[in-house]
C-alpha positions in Angstrom: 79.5 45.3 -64.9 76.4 46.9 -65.8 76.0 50.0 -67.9 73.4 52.4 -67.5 71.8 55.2 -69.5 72.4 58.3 -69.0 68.3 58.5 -68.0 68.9 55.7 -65.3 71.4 57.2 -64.1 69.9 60.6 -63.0 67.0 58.5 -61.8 69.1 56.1 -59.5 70.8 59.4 -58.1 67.5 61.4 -57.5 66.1 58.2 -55.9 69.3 57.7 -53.5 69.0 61.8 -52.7 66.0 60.8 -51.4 66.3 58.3 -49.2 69.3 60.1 -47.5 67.0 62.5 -47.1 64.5 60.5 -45.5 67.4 58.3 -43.9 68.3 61.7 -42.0 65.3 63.5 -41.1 64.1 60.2 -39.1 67.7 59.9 -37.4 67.2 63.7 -36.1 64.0 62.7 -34.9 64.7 59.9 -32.9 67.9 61.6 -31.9 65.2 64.5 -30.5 63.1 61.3 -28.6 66.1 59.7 -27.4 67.7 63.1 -26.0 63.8 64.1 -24.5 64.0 60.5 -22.7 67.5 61.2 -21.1 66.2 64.4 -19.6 63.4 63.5 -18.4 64.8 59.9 -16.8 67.4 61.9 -14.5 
């Protein structure tokens, strides 16, 4: 098991808040695309 200090740990969790955030901002917009596509198809 590894330990971390208490500085790595606010780091790994900023990091990880982060890419959720990215993580989710690109899923809406390709929800948007995808949903913009199925419209215009039918």
């Amino acid at each position: 098991m590894i330990t971390l200090s208490d500085d790595e740990v606010v780091l790994l969790r900023s990091l990880l808040t982060a890419l959720r955030a990215i993580k989710v901002r690109d899923i809406d917009k390709a929800l948007v695309i995808l949903s913009k596509n199925d419209r215009g198809g039918n």
